[in-house]
C-alpha positions in Angstrom: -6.9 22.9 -24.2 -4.3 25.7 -25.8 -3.4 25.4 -29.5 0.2 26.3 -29.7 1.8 28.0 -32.4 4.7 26.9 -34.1 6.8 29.4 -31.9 5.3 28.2 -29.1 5.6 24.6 -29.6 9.7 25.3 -30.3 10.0 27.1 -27.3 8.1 24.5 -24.7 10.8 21.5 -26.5 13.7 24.2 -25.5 12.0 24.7 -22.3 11.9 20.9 -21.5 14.7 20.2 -22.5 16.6 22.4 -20.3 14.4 22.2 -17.1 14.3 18.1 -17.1 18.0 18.4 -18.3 17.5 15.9 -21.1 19.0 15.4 -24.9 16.8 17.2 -27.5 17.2 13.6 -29.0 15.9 12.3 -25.7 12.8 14.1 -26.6 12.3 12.8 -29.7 13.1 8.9 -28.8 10.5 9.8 -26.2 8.5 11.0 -29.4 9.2 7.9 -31.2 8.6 5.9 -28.4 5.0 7.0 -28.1 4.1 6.8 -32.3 5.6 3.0 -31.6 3.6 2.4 -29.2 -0.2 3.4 -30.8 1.0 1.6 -34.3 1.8 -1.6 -32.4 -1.3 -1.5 -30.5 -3.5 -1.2 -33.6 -1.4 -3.6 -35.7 0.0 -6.3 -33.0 2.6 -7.4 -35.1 0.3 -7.4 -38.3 2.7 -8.6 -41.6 1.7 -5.6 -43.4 4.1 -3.5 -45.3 4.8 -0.5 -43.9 6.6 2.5 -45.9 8.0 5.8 -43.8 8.5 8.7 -45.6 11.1 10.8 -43.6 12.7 14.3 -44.5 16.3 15.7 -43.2 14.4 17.8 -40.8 13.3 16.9 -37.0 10.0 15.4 -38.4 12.0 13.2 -40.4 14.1 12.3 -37.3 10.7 11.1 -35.4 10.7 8.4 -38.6 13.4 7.1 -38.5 13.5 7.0 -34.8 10.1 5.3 -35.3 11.5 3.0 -38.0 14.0 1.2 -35.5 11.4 0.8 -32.8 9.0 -1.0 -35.7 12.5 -3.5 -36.9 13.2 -4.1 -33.3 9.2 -5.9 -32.9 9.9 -7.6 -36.7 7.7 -5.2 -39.1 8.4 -5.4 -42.4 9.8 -1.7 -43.1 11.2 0.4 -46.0 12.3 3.8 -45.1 12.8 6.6 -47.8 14.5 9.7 -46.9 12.9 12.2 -49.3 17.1 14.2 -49.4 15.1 17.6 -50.5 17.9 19.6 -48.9 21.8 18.7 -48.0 21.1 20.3 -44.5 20.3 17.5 -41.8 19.3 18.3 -38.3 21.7 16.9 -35.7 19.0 15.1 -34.1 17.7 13.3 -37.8 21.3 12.3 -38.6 22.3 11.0 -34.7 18.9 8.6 -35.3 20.0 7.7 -38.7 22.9 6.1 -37.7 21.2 4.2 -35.3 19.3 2.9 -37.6 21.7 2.0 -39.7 23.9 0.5 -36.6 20.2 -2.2 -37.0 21.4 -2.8 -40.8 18.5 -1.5 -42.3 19.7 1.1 -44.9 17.1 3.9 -46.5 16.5 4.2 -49.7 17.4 8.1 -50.5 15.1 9.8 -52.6 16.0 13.1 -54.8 15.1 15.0 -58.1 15.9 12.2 -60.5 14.8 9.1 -58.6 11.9 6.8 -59.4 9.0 7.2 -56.8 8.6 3.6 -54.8 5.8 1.5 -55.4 3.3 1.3 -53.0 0.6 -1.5 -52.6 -3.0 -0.1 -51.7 -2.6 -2.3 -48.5 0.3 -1.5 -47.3 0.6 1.6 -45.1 2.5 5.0 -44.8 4.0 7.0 -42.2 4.4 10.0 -43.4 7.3 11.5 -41.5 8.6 14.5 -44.7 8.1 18.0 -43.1 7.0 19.0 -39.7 5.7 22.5 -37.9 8.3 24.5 -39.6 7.4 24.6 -43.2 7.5 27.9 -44.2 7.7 27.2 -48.2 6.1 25.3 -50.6 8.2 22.0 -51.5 10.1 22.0 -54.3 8.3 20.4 -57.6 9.9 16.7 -57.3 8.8 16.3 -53.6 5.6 17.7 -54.8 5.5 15.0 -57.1 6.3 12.5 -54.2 3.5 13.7 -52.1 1.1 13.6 -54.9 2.4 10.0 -55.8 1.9 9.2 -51.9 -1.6 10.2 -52.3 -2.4 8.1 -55.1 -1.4 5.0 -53.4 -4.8 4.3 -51.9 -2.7 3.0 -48.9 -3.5 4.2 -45.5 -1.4 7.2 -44.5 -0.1 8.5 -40.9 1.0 11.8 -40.5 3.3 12.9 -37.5 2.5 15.8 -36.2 0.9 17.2 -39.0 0.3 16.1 -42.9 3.3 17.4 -44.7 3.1 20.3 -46.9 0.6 21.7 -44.9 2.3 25.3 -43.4 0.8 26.3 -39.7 -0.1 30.0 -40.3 -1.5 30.2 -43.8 -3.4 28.6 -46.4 -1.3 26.7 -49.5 -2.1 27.5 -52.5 -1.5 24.2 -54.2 -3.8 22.3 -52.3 -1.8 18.8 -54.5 1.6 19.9 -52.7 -0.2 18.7 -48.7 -0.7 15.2 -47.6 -3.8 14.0 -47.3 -3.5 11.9 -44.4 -6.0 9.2 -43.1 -5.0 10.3 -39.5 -2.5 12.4 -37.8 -0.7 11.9 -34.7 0.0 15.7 -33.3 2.0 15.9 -30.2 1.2 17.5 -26.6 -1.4 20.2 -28.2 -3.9 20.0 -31.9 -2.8 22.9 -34.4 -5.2 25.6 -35.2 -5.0 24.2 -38.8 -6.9 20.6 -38.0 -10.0 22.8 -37.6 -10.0 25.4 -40.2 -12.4 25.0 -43.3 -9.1 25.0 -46.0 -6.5 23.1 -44.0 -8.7 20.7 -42.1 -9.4 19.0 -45.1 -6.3 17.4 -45.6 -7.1 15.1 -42.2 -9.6 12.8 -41.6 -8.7 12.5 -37.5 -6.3 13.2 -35.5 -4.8 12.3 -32.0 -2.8 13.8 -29.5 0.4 12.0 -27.6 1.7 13.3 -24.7 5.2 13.5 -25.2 6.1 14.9 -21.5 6.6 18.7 -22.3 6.7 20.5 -19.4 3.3 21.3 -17.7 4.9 24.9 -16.6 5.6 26.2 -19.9 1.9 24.4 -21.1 0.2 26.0 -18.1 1.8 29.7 -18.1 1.8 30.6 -21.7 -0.8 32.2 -23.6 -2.1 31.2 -26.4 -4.1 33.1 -29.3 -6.6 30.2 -29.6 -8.1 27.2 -27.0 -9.9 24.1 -28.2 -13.1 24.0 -26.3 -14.0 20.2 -24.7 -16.1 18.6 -21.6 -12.9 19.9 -18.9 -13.3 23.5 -20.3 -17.0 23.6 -20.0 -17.3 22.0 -17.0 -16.1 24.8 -15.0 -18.4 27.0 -16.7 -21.4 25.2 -15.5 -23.4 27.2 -12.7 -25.7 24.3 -10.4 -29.1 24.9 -9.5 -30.2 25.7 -5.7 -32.6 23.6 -3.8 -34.8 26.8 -2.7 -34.4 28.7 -6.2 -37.6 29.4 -8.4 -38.4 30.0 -11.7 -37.4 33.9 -11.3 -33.9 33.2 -10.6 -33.4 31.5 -13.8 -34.2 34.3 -16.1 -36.6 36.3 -18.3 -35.9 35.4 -22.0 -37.2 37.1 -25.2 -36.9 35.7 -28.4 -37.9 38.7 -31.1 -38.3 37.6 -34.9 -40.4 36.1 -36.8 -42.6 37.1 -40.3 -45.0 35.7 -42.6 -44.0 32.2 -43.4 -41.1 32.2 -41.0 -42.7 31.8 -37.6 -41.1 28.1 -36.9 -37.6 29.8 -36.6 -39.0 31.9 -33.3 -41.1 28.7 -32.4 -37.7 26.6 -32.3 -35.8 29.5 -30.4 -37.9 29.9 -27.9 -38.2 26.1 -27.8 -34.5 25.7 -27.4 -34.5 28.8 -24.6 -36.9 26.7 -22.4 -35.1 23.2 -22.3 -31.9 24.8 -21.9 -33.2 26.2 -18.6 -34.6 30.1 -18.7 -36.8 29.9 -16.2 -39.3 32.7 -18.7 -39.8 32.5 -22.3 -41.7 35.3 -24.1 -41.7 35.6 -27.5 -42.5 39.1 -29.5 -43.7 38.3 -32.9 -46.1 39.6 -36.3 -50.0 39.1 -35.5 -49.9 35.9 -38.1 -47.8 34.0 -35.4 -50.0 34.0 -32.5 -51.8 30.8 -32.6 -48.8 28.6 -34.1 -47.1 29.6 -31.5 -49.9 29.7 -28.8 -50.7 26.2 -29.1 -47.0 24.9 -29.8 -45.5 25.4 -27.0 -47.8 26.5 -23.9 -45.1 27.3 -21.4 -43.8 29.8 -23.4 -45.5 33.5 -23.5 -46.9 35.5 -26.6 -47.0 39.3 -27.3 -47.6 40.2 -30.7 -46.9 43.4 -33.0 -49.8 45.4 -34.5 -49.0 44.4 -38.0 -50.3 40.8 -39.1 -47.0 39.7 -41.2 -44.1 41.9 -39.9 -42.3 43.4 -37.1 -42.9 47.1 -36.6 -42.0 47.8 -33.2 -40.3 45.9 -30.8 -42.3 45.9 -27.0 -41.2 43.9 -24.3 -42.3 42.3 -21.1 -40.8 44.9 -18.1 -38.9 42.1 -16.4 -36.6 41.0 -19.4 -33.5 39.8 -18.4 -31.9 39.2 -22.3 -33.8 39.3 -26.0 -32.7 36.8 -28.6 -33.2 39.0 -31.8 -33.3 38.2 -35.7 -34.5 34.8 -36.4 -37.5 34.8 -39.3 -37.6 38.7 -38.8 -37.3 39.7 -42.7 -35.6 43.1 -43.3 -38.9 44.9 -43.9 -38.5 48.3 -43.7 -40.7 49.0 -40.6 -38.9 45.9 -39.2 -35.6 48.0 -39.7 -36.7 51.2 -38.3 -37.8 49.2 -35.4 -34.7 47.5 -34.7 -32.6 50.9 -34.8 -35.0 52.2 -32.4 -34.8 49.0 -30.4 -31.1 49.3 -30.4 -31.4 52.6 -29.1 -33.6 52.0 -26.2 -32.5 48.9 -24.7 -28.6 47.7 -23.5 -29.8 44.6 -21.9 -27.9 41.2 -23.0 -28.6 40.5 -26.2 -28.1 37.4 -29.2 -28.3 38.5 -32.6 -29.0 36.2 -35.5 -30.2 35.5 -39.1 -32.2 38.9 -40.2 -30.7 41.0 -37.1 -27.7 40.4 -38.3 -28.2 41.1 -42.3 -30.0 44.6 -41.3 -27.0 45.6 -39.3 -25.0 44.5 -42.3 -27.0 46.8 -44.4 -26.9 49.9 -41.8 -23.5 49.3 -40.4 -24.2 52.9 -38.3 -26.7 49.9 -36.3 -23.1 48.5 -34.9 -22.4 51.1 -32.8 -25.7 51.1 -31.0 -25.3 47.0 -29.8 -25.1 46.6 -26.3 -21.6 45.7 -24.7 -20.8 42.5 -25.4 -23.9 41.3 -27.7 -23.5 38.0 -29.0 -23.4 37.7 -33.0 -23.9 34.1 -34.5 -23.2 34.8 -38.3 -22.6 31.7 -40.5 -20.0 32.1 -43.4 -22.4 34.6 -45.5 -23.7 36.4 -42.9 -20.1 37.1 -41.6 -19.0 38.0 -45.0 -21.7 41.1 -45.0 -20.3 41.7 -41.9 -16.6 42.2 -41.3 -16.2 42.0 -45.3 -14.4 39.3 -47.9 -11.7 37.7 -46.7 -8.6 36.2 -48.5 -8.0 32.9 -46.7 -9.3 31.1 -43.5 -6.6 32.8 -41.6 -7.6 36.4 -42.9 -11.1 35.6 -41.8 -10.0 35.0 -38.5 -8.0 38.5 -38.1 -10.8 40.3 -39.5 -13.4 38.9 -37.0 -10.9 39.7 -34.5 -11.1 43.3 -35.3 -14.6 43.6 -35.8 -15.3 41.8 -32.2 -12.8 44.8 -31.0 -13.6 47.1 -32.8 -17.6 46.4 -31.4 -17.0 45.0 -28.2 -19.4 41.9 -29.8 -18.6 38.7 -29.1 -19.2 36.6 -32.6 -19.9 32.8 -32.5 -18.4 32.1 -36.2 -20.8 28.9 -37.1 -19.3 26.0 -39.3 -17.9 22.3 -38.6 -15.7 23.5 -35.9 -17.7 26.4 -34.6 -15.0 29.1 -33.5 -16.3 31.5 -30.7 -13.8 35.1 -30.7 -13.8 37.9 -28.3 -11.2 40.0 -26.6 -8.5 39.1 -29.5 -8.8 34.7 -28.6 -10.5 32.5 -30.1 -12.1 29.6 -28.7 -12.6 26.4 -31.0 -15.5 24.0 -30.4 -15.0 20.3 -30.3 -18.7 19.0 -31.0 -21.3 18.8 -33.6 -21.2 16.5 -36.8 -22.3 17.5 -40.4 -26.4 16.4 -39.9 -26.6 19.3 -38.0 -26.1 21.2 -41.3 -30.3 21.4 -41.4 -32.9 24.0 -41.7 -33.5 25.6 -38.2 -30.4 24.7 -36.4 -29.1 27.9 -36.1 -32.1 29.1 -34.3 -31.9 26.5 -31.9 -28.3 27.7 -31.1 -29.6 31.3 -30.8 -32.0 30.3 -28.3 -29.3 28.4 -26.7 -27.2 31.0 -25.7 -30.2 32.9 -25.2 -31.3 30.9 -22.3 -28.2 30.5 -20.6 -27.7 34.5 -20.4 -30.7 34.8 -19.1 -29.7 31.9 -16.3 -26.7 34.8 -15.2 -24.0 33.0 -17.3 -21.7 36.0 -18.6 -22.1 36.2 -22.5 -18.7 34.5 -23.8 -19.6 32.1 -21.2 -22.5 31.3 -22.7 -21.7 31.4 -26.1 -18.6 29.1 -25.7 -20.9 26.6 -23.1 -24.0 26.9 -25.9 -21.4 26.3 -29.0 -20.8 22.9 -26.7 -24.2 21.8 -26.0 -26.0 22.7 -29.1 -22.9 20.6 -31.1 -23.2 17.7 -28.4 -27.5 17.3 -28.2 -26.7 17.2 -32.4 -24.0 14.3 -31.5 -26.8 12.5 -29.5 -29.4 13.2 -32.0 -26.7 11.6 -34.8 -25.5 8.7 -32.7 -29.6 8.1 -32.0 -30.6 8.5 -36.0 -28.3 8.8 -38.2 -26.8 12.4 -40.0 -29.5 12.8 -42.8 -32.4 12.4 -39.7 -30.5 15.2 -37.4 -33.3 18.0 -37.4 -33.8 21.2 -35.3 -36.4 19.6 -33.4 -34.1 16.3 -32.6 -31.4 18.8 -31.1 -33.8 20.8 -28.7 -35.3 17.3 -28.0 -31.5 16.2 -26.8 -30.0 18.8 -24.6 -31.4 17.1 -21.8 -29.1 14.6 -22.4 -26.6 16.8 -23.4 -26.6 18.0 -20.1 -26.4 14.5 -18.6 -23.3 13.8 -20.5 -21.5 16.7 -18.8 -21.6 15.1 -15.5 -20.8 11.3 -16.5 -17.3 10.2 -15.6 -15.2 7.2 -16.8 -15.0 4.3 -15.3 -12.7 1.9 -14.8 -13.5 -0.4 -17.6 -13.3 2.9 -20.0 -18.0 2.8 -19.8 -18.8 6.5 -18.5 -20.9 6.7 -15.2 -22.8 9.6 -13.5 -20.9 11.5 -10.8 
């Protein structure tokens, strides 16, 4: 699914308007019309007190628009029109005097009013700014939005929580709703899913508000938001005569003293996601742990007993998996440079691969085309540098995956997958996955699904996916605190199974 910007969005409203030769206030009674309907189906006529919170702007129009449709089904309503500016948008004031044609009458807020009361059982609508806030709000409706969120009530943002600007982080963090959920229409904003904007949502939901599909289908967009219709294309089906040779030769290199589990749960997590051969090249102390473990997968073992000083591997290798529990000794560096400059197979690099090439940033220049990084935040730091905001991050990975030709698989509650200047934004995964080892499994994820011929941004978006929806199983089966490495391997079976279950009529999901 593409994540518009706020250009974007501006341009498909234009766009539909013109081609289905409608009103722009057509399109936002069509707006209005669609809020109405998910409140009344949630509420059914509840006698709860509901306040709306509309600006001067187009946002604010969607409120008041909404306000009529909630007077017309006999909800008790108060509207407030927060008057932050004497411009009014054509469309806000053509529904205001609708709504007044209903004899309800706003209340009009400004600089010198008193803020309304608000029960901690009523609920709002929060209807003040839209997509086009460009400023921070001036200190009064700063004041309102601060009082809004100290109500306790429930609050619905349309679109997106006001104060909160679509291409940068605010800097006074009490100046943004903080909205229960938000209703966003046609397409999510990049915003719900970074670290320092997503926080001012607990949910959100789309409504399709009929922009045209043209304008949706033909324009590109910087970012997509990954779910089960994008990754289901991306699948590749198994053949009835195939063997265990056309599914790959997998290597998972890492591992030191105290730190063999982390190439133990790679590996692990390269087998059930389908390479049809799993070696693993590891320190001396390693052998029988990992022997005995696991005896589908293969062993080969360094000289030294508790580090990494050369890198050997098995003639048929199709893709290594590099980094996890490898230390940064210094024969384990040396080895990995010379690694690097022997070998331009597929390659994942995580963990200690990645701090070593942090350390010897000459090391970048020697990964193979299109090597898969999977930094968390830290990691990433040491690589591409500090950044200033969420939004800086995200150009400076951008560069560093150009600048590289790497493909980086930025790890966090919305995992965010970049290469080639896009971004692709993960939908699964749930915060008991934040445990020991589950970064390893992810590495031996995409490891295993290289080696099964998926291209590497393929794989890295279709792993992101799986590893996030085995940890969804795993939650759903446990509970978040009992999500563990070993519970996510142990689920991408039915991760897999998930991919191919379709809805049926009664809304229950069913094989295809």
């Amino acid at each position: 699914m593409k994540i518009f910007n706020a250009q974007q969005i501006y341009a498909a409203d234009k766009f539909t308007i013109e081609k289905q030769a409608i009103t722009s206030d057509a399109l936002m009674e069509r707006a209005a019309e669609r809020i109405f309907s998910w409140v009344h189906s949630r509420l059914q006529g509840a006698k709860v007190k509901i306040h709306l919170f509309c600006g001067i702007g187009n946002n604010g129009g969607d409120g008041i628009a909404l306000a009529r449709h909630l007077v017309e089904n006999d909800y008790e309503v108060a509207v407030h029109v927060v008057n932050y500016s004497d411009k009014r948008s054509k469309d806000f004031l053509i529904n205001l005097d609708r709504l007044k044609e209903r004899k309800l009458w706003p209340e009009f807020l400004d600089s010198d009013c008193e803020f309304p009361e608000i029960g901690h059982e009523d609920i709002i609508i929060d209807a003040i700014f839209g997509i086009g806030l460009n400023r921070a709000p001036e200190d009064w409706v700063a004041k309102l939005i601060g009082h809004i969120n100290d109500s306790a009530a429930f609050i619905l943002s349309i679109d997106v929580p006001s104060g909160l600007f679509l291409d940068k982080v605010s800097d006074k963090p009490e100046q943004v709703i903080r909205a229960n959920h938000v209703l966003s229409f046609q397409a999510p904003k990049l915003v719900f899913f970074l670290p320092e904007t997503g926080v001012f949502l607990n949910q959100w939901e789309l409504l399709d508000i009929g922009l045209d599909q043209e304008y949706l289908y033909k324009t590109e967009t910087d970012f997509e938001f990954i779910g089960k219709p994008e990754v289901l294309p991306l699948y590749i089906p198994r053949l009835k005569f195939s063997h265990k040779g056309n599914y790959g030769h997998a290597v998972i290199v890492g591992g030191s003293y105290g730190k063999i589990g982390a190439v133990n749960l790679a590996a692990k997590a390269c087998l059930k996601v389908g390479s049809g051969l799993v070696t693993t090249f590891i320190p001396e102390c390693g052998y029988v742990p990992l022997q005995t473990s696991e005896p589908e997968i293969m062993v080969l073992t360094d000289e030294e007993e508790d580090f990494i000083s050369k890198i050997e591997l098995p003639s048929n290798a199709s893709v290594i998996g590099v980094g996890v529990g490898m230390g940064t000794h210094e024969q384990t560096v040396a080895a990995f440079s010379s690694f690097l400059n022997d070998t331009k197979m597929p390659m994942v690099i995580d963990a200690d691969g990645l701090n070593i090439l942090a350390e010897n940033k000459r090391l970048l220049n020697k990964m193979p085309q299109q090597a898969v990084l999977t930094p968390h935040p830290k990691e990433l730091e040491r690589l591409i540098g500090k950044w200033e905001d969420d939004f800086d991050k995200l150009k400076k990975a951008k560069a560093f995956s150009k600048k590289y030709d790497c493909i980086l698989v930025l790890k966090g509650a919305h995992t965010i997958t970049i290469y080639d200047g896009k971004g692709y934004i993960n939908s699964t995964g749930n915060p008991g996955m934040a445990t020991a080892g589950s970064g390893d499994v992810l590495t031996g994820i995409i490891t295993g699904l290289i080696a099964q011929n998926y291209p590497p941004l393929y794989a890295a978006i279709f792993g992101v996916y799986l590893h996030g929806l085995s940890g969804d199983i795993s939650s759903s089966e446990n509970g978040y605190e009992a999500v563990t490495a070993l519970t996510i391997i142990a689920n991408i079976g039915k991760a897999f199974m998930e991919l191919f279950k379709r809805a049926s009529p009664e809304g229950q999901e069913q094989p295809q």
